[in-house]
N, CA, C and O atoms as a GROMACS GRO file, in nm:
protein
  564
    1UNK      N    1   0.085  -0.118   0.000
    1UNK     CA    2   0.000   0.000   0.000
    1UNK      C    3   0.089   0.124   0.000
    1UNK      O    4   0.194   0.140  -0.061
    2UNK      N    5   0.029   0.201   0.076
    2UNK     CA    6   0.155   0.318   0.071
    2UNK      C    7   0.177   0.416  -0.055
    2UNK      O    8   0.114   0.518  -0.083
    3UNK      N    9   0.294   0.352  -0.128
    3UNK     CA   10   0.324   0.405  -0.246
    3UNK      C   11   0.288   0.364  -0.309
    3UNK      O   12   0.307   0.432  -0.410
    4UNK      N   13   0.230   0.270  -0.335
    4UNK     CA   14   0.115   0.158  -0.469
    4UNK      C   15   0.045   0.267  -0.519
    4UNK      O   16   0.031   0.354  -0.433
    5UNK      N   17  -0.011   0.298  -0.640
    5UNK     CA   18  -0.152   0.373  -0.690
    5UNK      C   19  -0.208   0.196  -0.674
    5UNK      O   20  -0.160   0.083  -0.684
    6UNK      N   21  -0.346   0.265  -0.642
    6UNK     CA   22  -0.477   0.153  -0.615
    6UNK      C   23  -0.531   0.236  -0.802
    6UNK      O   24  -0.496   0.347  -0.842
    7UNK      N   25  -0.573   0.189  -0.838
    7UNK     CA   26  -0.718   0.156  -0.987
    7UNK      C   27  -0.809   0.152  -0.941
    7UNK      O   28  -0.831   0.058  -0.865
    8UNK      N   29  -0.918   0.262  -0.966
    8UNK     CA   30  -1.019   0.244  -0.919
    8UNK      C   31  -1.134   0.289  -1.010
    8UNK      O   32  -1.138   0.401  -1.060
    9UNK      N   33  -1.276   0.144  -1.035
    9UNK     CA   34  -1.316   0.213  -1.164
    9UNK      C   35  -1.466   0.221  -1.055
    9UNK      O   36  -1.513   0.155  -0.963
   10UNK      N   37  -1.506   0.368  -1.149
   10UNK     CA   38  -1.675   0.394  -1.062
   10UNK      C   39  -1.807   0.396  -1.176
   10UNK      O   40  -1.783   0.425  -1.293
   11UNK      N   41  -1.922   0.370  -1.139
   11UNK     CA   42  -2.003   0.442  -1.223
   11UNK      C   43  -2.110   0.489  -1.108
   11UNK      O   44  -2.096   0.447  -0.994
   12UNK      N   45  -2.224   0.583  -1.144
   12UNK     CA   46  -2.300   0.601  -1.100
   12UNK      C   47  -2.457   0.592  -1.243
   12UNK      O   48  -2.452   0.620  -1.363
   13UNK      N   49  -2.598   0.534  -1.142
   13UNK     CA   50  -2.676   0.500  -1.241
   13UNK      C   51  -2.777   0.573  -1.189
   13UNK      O   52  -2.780   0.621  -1.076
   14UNK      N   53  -2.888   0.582  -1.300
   14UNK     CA   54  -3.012   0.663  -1.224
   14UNK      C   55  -3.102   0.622  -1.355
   14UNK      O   56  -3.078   0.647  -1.473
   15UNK      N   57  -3.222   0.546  -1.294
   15UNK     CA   58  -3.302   0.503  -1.349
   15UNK      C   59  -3.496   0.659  -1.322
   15UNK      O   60  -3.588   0.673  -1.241
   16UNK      N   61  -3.454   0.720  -1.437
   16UNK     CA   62  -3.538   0.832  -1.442
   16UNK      C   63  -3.456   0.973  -1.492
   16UNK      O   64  -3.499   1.042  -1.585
   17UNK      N   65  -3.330   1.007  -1.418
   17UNK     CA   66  -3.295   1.108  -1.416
   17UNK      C   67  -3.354   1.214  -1.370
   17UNK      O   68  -3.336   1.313  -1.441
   18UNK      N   69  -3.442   1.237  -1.242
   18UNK     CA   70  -3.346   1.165  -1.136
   18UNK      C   71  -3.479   1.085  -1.094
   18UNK      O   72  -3.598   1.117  -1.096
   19UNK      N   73  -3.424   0.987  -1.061
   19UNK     CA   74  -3.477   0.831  -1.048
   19UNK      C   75  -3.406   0.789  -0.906
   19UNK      O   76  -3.339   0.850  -0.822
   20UNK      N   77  -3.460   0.639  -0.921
   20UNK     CA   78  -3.375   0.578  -0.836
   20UNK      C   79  -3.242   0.536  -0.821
   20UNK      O   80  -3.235   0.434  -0.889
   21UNK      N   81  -3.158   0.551  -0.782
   21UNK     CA   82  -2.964   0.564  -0.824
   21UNK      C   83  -2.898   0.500  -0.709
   21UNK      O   84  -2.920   0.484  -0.589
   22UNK      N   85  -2.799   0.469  -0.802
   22UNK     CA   86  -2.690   0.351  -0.742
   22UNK      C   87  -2.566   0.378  -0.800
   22UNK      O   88  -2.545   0.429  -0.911
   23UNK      N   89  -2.472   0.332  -0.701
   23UNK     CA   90  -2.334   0.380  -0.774
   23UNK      C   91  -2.246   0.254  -0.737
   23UNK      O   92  -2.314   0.175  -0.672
   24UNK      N   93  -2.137   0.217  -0.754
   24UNK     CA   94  -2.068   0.102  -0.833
   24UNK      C   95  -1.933   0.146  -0.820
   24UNK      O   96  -1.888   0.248  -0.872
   25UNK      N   97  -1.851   0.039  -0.727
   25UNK     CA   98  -1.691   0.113  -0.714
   25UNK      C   99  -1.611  -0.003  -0.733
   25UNK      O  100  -1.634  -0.078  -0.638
   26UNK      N  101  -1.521  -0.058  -0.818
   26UNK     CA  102  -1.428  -0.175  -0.809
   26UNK      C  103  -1.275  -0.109  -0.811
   26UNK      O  104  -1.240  -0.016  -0.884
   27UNK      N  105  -1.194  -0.176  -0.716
   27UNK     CA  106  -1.059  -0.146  -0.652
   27UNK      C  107  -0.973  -0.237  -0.696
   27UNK      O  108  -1.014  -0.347  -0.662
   28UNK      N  109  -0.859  -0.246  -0.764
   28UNK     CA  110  -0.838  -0.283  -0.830
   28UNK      C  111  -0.602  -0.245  -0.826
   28UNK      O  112  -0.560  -0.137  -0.867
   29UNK      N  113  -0.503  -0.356  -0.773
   29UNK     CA  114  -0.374  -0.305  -0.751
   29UNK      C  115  -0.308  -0.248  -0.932
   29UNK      O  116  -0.351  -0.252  -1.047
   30UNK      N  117  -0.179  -0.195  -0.857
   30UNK     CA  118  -0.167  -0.171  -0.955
   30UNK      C  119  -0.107  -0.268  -1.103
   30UNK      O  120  -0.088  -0.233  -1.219
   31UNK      N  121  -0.086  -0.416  -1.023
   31UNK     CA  122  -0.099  -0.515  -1.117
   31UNK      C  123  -0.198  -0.591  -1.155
   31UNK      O  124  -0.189  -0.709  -1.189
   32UNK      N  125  -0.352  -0.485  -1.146
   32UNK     CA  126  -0.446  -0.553  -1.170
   32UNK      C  127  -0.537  -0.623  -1.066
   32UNK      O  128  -0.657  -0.631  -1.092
   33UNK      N  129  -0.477  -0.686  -0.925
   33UNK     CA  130  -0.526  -0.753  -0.897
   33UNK      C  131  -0.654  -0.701  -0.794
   33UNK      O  132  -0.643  -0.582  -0.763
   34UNK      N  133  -0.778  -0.775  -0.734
   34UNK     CA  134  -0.892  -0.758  -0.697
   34UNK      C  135  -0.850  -0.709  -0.571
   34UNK      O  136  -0.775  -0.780  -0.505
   35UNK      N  137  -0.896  -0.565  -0.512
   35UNK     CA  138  -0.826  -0.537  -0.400
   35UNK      C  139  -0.991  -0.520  -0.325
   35UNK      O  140  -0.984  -0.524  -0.202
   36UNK      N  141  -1.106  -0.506  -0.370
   36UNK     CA  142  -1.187  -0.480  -0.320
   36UNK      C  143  -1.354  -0.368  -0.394
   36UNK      O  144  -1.321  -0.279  -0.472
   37UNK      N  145  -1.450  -0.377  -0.376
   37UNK     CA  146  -1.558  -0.316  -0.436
   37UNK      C  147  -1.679  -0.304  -0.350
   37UNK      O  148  -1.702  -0.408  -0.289
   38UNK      N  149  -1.770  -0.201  -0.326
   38UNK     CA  150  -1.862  -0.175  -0.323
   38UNK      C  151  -1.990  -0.143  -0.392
   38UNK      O  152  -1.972  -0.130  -0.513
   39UNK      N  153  -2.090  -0.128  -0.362
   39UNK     CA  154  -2.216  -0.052  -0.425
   39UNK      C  155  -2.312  -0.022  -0.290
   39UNK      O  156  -2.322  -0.062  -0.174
   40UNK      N  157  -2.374   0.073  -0.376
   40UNK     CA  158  -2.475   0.106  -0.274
   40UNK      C  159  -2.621   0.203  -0.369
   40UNK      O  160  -2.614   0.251  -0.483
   41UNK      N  161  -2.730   0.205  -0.281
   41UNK     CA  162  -2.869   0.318  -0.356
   41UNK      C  163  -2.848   0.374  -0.253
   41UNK      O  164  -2.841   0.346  -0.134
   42UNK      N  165  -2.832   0.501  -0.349
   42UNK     CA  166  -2.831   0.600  -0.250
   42UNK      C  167  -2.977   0.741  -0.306
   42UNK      O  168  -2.964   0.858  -0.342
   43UNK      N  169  -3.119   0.643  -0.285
   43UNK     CA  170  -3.206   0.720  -0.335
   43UNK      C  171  -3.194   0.792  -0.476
   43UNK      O  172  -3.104   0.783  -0.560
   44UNK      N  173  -3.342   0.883  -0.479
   44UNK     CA  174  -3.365   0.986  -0.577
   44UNK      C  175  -3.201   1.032  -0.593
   44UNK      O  176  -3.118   1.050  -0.504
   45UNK      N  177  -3.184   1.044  -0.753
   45UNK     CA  178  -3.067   1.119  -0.806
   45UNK      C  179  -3.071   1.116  -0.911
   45UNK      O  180  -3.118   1.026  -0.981
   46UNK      N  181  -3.008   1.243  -0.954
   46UNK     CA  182  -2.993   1.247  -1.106
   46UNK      C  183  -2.835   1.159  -1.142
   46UNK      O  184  -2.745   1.135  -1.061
   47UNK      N  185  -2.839   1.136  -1.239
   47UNK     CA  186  -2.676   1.052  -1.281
   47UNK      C  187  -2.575   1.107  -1.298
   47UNK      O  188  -2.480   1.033  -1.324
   48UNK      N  189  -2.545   1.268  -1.290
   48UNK     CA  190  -2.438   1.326  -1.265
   48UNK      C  191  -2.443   1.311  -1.111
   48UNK      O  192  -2.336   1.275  -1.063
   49UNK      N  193  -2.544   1.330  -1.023
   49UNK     CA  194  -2.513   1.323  -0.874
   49UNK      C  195  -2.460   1.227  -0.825
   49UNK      O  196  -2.393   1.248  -0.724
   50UNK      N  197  -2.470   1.080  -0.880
   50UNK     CA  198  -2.490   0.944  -0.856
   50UNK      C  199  -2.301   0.966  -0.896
   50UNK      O  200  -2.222   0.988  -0.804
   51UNK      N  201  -2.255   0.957  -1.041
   51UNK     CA  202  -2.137   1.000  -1.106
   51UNK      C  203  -2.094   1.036  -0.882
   51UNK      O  204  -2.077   0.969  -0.780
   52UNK      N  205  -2.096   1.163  -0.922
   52UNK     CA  206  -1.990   1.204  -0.802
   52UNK      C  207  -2.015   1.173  -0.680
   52UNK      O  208  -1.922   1.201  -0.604
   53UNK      N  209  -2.151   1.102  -0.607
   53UNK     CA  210  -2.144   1.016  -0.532
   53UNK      C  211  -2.050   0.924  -0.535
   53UNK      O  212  -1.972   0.932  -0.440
   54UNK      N  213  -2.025   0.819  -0.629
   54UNK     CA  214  -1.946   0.703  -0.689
   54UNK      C  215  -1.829   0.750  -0.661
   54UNK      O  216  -1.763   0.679  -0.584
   55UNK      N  217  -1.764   0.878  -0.710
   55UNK     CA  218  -1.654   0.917  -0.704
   55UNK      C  219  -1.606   0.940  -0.533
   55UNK      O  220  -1.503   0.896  -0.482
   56UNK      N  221  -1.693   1.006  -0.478
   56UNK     CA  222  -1.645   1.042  -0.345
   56UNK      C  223  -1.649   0.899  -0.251
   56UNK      O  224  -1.540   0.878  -0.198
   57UNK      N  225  -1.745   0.805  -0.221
   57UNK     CA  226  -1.731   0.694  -0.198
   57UNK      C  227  -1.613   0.605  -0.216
   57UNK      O  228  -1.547   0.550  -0.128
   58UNK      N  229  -1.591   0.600  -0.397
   58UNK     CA  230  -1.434   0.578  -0.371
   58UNK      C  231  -1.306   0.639  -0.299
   58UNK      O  232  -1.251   0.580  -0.207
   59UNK      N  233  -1.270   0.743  -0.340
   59UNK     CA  234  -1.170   0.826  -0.224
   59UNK      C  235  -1.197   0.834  -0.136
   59UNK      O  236  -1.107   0.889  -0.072
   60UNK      N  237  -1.309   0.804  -0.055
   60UNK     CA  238  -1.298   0.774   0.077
   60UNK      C  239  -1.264   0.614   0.071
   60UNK      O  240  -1.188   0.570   0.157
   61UNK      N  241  -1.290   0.571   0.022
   61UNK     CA  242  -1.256   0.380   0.022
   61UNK      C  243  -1.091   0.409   0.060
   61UNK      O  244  -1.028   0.389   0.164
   62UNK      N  245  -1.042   0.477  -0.104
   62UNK     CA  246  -0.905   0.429  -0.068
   62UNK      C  247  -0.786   0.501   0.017
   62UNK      O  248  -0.666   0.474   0.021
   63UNK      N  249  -0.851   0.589   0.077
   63UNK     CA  250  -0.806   0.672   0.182
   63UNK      C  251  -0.778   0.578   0.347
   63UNK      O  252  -0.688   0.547   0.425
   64UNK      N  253  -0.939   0.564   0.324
   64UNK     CA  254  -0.960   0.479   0.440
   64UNK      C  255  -0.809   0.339   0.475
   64UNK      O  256  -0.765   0.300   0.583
   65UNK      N  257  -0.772   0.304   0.343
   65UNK     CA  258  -0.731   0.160   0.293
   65UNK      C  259  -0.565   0.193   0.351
   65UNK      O  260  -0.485   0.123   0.412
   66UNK      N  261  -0.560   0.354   0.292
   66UNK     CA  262  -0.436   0.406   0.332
   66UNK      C  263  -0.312   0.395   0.212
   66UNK      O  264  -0.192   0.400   0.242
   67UNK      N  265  -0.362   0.381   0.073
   67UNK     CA  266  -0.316   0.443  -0.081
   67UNK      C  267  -0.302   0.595  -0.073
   67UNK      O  268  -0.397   0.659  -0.029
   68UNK      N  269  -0.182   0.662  -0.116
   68UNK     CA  270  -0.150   0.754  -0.104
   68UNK      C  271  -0.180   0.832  -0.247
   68UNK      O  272  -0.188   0.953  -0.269
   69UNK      N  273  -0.193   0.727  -0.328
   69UNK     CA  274  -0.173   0.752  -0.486
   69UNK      C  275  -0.294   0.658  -0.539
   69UNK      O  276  -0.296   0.536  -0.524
   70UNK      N  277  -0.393   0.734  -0.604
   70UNK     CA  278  -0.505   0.696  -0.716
   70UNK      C  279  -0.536   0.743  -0.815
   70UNK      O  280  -0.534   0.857  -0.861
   71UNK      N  281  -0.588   0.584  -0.873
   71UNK     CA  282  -0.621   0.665  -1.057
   71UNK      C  283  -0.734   0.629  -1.038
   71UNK      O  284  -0.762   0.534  -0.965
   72UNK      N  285  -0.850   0.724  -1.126
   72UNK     CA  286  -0.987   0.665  -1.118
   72UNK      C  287  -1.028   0.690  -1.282
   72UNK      O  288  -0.988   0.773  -1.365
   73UNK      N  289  -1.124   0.585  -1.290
   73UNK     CA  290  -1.199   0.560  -1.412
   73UNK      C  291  -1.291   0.562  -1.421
   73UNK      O  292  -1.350   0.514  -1.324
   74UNK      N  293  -1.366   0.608  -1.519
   74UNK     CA  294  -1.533   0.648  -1.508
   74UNK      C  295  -1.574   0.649  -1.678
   74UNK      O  296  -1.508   0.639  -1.781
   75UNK      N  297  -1.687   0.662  -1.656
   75UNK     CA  298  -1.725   0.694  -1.827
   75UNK      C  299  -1.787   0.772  -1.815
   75UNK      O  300  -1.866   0.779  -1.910
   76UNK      N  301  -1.807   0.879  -1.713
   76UNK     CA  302  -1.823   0.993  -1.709
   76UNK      C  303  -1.749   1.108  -1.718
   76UNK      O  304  -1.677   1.170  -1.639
   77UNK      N  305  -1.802   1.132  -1.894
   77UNK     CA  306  -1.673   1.286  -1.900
   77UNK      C  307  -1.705   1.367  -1.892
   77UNK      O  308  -1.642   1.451  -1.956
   78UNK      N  309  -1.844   1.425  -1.801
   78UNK     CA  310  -1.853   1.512  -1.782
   78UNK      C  311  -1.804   1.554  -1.618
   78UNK      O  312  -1.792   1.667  -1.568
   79UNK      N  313  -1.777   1.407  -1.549
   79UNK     CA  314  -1.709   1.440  -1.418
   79UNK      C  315  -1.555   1.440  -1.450
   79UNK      O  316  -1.483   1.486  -1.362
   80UNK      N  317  -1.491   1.389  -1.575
   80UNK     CA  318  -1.376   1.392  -1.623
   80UNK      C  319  -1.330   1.506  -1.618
   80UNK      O  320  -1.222   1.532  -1.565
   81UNK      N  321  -1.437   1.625  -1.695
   81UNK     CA  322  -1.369   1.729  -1.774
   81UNK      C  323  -1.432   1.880  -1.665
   81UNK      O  324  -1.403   1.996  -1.694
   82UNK      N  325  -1.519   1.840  -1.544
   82UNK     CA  326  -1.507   1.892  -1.437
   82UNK      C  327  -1.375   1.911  -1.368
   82UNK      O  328  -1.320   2.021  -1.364
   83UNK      N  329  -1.328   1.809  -1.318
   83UNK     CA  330  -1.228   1.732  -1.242
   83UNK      C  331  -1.043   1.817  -1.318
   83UNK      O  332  -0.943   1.877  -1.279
   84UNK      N  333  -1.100   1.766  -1.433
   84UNK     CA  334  -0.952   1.812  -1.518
   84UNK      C  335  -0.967   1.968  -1.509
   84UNK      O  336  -0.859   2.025  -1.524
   85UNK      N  337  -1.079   2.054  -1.487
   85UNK     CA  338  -1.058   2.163  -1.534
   85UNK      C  339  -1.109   2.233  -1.675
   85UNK      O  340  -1.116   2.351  -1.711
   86UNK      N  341  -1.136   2.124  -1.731
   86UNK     CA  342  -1.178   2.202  -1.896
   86UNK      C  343  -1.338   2.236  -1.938
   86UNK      O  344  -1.374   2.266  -2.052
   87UNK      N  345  -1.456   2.218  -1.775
   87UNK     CA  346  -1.557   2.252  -1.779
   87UNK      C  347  -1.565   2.322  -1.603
   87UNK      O  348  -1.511   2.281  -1.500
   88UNK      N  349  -1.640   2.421  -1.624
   88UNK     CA  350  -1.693   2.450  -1.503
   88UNK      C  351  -1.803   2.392  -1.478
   88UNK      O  352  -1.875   2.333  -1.558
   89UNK      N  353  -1.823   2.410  -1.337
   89UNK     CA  354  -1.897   2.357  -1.259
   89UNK      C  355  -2.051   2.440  -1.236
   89UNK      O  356  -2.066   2.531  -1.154
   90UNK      N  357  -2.142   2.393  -1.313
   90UNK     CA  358  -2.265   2.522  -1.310
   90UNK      C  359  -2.379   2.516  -1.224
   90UNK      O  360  -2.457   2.599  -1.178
   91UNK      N  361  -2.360   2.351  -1.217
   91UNK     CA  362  -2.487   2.328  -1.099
   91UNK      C  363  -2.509   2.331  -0.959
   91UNK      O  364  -2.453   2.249  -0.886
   92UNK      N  365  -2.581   2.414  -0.916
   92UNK     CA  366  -2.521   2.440  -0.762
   92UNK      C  367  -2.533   2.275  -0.706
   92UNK      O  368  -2.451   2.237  -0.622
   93UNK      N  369  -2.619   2.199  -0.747
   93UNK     CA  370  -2.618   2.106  -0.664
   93UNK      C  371  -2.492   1.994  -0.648
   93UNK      O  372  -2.443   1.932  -0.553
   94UNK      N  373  -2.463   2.005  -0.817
   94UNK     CA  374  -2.339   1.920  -0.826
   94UNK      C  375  -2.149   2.031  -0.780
   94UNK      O  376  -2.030   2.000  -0.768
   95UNK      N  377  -2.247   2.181  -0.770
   95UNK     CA  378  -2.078   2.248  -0.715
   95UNK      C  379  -2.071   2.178  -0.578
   95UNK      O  380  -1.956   2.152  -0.544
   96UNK      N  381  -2.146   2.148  -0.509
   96UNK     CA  382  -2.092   2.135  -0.398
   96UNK      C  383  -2.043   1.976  -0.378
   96UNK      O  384  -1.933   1.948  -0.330
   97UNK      N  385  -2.146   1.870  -0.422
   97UNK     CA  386  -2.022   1.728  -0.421
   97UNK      C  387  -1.865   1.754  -0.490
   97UNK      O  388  -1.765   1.707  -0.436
   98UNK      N  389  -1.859   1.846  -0.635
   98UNK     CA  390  -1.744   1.882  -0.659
   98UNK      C  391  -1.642   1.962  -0.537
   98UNK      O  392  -1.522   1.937  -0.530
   99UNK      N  393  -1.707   2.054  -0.451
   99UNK     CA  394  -1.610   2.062  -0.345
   99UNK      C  395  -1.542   1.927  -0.256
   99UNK      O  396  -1.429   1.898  -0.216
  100UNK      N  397  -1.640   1.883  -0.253
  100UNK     CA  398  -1.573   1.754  -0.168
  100UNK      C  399  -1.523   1.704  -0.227
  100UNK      O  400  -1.423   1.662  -0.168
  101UNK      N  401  -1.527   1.663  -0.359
  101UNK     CA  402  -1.407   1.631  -0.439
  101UNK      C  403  -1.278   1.682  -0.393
  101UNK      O  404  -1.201   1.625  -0.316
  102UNK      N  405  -1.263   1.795  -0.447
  102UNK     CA  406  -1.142   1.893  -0.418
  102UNK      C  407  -1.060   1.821  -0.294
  102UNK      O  408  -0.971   1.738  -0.278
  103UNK      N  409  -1.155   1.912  -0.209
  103UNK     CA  410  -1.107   1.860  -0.055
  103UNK      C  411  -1.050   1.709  -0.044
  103UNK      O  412  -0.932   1.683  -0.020
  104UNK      N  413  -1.165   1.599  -0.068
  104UNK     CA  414  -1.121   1.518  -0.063
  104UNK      C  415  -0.973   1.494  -0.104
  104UNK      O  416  -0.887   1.464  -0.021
  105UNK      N  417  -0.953   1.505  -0.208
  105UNK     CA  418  -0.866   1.454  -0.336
  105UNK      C  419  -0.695   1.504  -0.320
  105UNK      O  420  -0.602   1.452  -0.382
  106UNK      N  421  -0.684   1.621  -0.217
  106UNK     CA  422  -0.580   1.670  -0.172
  106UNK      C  423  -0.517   1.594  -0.049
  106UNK      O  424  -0.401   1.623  -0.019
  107UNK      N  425  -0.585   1.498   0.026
  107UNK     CA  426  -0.523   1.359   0.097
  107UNK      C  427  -0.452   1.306   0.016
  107UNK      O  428  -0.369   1.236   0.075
  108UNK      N  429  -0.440   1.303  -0.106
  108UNK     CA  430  -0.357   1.211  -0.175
  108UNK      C  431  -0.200   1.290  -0.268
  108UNK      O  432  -0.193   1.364  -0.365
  109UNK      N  433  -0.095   1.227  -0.179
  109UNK     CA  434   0.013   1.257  -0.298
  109UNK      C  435  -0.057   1.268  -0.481
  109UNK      O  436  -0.074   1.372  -0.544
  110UNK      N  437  -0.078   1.160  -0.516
  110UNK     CA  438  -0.080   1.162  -0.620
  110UNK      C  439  -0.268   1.174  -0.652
  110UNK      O  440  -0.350   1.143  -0.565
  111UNK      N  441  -0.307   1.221  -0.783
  111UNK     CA  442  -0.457   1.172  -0.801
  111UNK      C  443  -0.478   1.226  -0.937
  111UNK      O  444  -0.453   1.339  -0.978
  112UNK      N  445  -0.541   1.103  -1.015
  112UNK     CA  446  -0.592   1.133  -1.166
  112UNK      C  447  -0.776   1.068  -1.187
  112UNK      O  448  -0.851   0.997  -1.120
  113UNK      N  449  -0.783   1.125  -1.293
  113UNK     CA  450  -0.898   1.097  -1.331
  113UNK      C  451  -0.921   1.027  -1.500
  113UNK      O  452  -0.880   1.089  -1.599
  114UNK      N  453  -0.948   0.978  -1.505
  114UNK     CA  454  -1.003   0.992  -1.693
  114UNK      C  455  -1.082   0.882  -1.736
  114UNK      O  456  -1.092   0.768  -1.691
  115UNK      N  457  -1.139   0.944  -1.838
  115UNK     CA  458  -1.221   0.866  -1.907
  115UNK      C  459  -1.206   0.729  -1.968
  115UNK      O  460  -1.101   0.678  -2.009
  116UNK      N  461  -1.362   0.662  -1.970
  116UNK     CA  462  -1.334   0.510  -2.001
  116UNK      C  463  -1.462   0.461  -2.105
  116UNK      O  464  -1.575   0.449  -2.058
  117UNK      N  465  -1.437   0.436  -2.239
  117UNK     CA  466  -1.553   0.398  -2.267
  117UNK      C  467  -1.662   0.288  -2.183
  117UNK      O  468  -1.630   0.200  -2.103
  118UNK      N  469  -1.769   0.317  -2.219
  118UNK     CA  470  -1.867   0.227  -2.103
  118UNK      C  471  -1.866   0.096  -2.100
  118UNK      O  472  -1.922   0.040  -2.006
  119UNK      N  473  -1.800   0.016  -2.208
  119UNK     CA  474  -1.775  -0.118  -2.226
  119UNK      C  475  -1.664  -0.151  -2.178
  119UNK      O  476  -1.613  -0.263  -2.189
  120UNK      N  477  -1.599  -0.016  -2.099
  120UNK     CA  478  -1.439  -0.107  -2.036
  120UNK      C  479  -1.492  -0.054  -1.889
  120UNK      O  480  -1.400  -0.050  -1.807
  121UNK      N  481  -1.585  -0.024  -1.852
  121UNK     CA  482  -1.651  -0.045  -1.700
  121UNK      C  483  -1.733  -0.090  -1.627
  121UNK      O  484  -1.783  -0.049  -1.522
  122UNK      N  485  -1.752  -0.242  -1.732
  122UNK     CA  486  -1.891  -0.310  -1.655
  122UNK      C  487  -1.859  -0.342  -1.579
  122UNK      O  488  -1.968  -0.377  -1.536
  123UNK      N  489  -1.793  -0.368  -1.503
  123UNK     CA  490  -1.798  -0.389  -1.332
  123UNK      C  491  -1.899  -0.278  -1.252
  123UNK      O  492  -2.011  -0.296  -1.203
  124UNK      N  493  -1.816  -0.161  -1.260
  124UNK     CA  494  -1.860  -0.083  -1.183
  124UNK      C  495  -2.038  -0.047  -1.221
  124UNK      O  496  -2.114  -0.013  -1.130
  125UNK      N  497  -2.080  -0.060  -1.350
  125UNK     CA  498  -2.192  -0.050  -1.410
  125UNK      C  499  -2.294  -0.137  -1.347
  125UNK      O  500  -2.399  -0.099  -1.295
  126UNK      N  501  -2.240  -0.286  -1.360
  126UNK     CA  502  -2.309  -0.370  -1.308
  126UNK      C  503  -2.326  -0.372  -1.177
  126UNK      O  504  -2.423  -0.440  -1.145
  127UNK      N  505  -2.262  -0.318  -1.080
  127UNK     CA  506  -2.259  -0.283  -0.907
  127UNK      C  507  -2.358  -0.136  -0.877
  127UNK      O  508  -2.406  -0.107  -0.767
  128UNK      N  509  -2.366  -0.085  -0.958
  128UNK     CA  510  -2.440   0.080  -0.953
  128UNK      C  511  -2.574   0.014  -0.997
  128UNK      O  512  -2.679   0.053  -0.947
  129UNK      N  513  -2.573  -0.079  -1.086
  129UNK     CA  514  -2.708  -0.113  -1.129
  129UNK      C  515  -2.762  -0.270  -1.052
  129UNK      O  516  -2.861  -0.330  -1.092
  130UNK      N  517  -2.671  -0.320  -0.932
  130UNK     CA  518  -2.739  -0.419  -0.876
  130UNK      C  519  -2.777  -0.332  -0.736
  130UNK      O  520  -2.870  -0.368  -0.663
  131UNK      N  521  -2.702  -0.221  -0.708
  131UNK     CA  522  -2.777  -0.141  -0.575
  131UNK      C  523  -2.910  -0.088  -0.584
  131UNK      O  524  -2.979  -0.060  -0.487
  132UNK      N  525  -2.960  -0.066  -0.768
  132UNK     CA  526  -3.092   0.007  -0.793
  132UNK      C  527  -3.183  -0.113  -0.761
  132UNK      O  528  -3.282  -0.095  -0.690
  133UNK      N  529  -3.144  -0.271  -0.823
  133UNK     CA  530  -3.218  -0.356  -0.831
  133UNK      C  531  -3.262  -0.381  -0.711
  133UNK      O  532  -3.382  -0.381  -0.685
  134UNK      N  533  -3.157  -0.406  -0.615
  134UNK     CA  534  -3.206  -0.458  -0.471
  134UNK      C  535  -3.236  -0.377  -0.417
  134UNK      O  536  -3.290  -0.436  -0.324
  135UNK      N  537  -3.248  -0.275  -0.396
  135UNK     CA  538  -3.340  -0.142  -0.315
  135UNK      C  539  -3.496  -0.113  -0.422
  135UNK      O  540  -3.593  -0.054  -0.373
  136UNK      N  541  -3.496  -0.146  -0.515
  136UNK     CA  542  -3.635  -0.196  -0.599
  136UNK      C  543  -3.712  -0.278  -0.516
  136UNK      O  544  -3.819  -0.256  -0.458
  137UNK      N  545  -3.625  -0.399  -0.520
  137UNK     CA  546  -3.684  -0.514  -0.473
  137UNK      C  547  -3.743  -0.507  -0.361
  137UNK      O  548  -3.860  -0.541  -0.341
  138UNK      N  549  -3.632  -0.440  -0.242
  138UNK     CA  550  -3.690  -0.412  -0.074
  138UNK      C  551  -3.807  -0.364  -0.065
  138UNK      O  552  -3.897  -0.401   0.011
  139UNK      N  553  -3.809  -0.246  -0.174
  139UNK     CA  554  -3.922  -0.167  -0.127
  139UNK      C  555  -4.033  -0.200  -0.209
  139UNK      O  556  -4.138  -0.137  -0.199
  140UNK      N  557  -4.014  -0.326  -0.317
  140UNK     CA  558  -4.152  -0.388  -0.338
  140UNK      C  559  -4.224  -0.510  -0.238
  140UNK      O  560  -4.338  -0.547  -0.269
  141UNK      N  561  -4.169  -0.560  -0.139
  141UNK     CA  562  -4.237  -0.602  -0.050
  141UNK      C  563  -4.289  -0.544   0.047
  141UNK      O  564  -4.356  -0.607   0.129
   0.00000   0.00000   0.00000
């Protein structure tokens, strides 16, 4: 750990926009191997909220883990090109998870972001979209 970068791929889902939403985190060393993953519904959200839910969930994961250095992957470029700088931030609701970004993200020596087409993140897709299913399910009984 330590000096390792951890891989970490996220998605966030939202069935409506904003719907019901789930987000999707797989952890991942830097030779690949399975270091660990979550999901969770985290209610009504639109899918940019869900997006930087996913995101902050992870950096807290690998903070917690005690990785000094992370790369994260998403197929969200619009949290990409937030993140990088080459879009501002217009929505008050999403400026402020982007603060915690920030904040967050300065625990870490190192920290990147970038884009992933959506077919090189079904993991995380499929974990954002089994938290919608089973919080469906709960609350249909």
């Amino acid at each position: 750990m330590g000096q390792d970068t951890l891989h970490v791929y996220i998605d966030g889902a939202s069935r409506g926009n904003p719907g019901p939403a789930g987000v999707g985190v797989v952890l991942e060393s830097e030779g690949g191997d399975f270091v660990g993953e979550d999901y969770r519904f985290i209610g009504k959200a639109t899918n940019n909220t869900a997006e930087y839910r996913a995101l902050l969930i992870a950096l807290e994961k690998v903070r917690d883990l005690g990785y000094a250095k992370v790369r994260i992957y998403t197929d969200s470029q619009l949290l990409v090109r937030h993140l990088n700088g080459d879009y501002r931030v217009r929505s008050p609701s999403l400026r402020n998870l982007y603060q915690r970004v920030i904040h967050l993200r300065r625990s870490f020596d190192s920290f990147s972001i970038q884009h992933l087409e959506r077919g090189y993140n079904k993991r995380a897709d499929l974990l954002a979209n089994r938290a919608i299913n089973e919080a469906l399910r709960e609350f249909s009984r």
